[in-house]
C-alpha positions as CSV (number, residue, x, y, z in Angstrom):
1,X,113.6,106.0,115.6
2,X,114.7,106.0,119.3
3,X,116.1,109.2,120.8
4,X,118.7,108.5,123.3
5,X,121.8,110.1,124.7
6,X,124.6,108.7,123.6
7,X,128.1,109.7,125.2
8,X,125.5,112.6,126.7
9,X,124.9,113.3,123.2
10,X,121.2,113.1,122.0
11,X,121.1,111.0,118.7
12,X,118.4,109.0,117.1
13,X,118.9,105.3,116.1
14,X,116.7,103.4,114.0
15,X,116.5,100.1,116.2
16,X,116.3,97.8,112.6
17,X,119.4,99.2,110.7
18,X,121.3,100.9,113.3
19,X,121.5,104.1,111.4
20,X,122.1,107.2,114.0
21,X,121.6,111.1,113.8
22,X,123.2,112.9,116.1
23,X,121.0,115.5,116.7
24,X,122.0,119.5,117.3
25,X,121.1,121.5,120.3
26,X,119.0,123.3,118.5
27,X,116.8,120.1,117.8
28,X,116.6,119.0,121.8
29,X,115.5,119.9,125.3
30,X,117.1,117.8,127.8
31,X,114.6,117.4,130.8
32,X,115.6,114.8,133.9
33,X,117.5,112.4,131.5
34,X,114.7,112.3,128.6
35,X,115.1,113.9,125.6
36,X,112.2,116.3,123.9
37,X,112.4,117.0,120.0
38,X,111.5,120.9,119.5
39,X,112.0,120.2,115.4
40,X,109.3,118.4,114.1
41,X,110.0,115.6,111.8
42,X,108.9,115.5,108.6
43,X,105.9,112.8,108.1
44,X,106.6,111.3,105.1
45,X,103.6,111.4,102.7
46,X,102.5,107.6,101.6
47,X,100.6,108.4,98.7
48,X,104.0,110.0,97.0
49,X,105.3,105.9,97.3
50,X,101.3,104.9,95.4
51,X,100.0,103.5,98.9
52,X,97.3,106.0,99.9
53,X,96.8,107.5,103.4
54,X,93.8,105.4,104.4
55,X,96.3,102.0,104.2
56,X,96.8,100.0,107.0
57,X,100.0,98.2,108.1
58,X,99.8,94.5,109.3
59,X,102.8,92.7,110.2
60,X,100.9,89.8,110.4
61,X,100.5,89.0,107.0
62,X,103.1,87.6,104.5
63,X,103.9,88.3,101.1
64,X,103.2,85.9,98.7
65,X,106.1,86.6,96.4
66,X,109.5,87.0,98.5
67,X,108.0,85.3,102.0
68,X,108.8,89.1,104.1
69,X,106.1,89.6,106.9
70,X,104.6,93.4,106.7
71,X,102.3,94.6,104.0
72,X,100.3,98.0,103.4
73,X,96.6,96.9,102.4
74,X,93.5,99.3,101.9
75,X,90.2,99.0,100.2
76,X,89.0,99.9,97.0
77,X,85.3,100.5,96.0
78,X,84.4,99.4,92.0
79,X,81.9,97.5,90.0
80,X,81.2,94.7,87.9
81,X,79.0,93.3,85.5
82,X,77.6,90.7,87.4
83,X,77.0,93.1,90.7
84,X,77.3,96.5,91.2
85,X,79.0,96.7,94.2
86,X,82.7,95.1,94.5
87,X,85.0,95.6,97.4
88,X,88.5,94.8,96.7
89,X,91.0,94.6,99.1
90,X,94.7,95.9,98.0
91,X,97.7,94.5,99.6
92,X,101.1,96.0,98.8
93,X,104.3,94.1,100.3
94,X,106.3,96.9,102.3
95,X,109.6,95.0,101.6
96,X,109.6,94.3,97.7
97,X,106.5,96.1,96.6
98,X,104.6,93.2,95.0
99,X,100.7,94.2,95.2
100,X,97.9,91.5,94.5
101,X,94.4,92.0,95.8
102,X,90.8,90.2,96.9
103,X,87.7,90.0,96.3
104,X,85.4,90.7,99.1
């Protein structure tokens, strides 16, 4: 989100969708043409969505299954038979949620 004045009113606009809150006095301090937020916003938490706080985003990297670039991937610690150390790297699509993982 970008906050901006807009007909010298302070909104926020999402520079993807377009989406804009205008936001209320209350929310701003104007100083020399820039805009301060005195509410905090909210940080959403990722683990409520099943991708936990340590993942990292990489827009780099493209989903196997509907072609999007931007996935979520961590790394999870478990064992096997055959060794008992296994590191497996998680990837979750941001777009369509498809997950697959690796080996390491």
């Amino acid at each position: 989100m970008i906050t901006r004045l807009r007909d010298n009113v302070p909104v926020m606009e999402c520079p993807k969708c377009g989406y804009i809150k205008i936001l209320k006095s209350n929310e701003t301090k104007v100083f020399r043409k820039s805009i301060t937020i005195i509410k905090p916003i909210e940080k959403r938490d990722v683990e409520v969505i099943g991708i936990p706080s340590m993942a990292i985003y990489d827009d780099r990297i493209v989903c196997p299954k509907c072609g999007n670039r931007g996935v979520y991937y961590w790394r999870k610690h478990g064992s096997s038979a055959e060794s008992s150390d296994v590191i497996e790297k998680v990837y979750r699509c941001k777009h369509c949620g498809y997950e697959w993982s690796e080996i390491e």
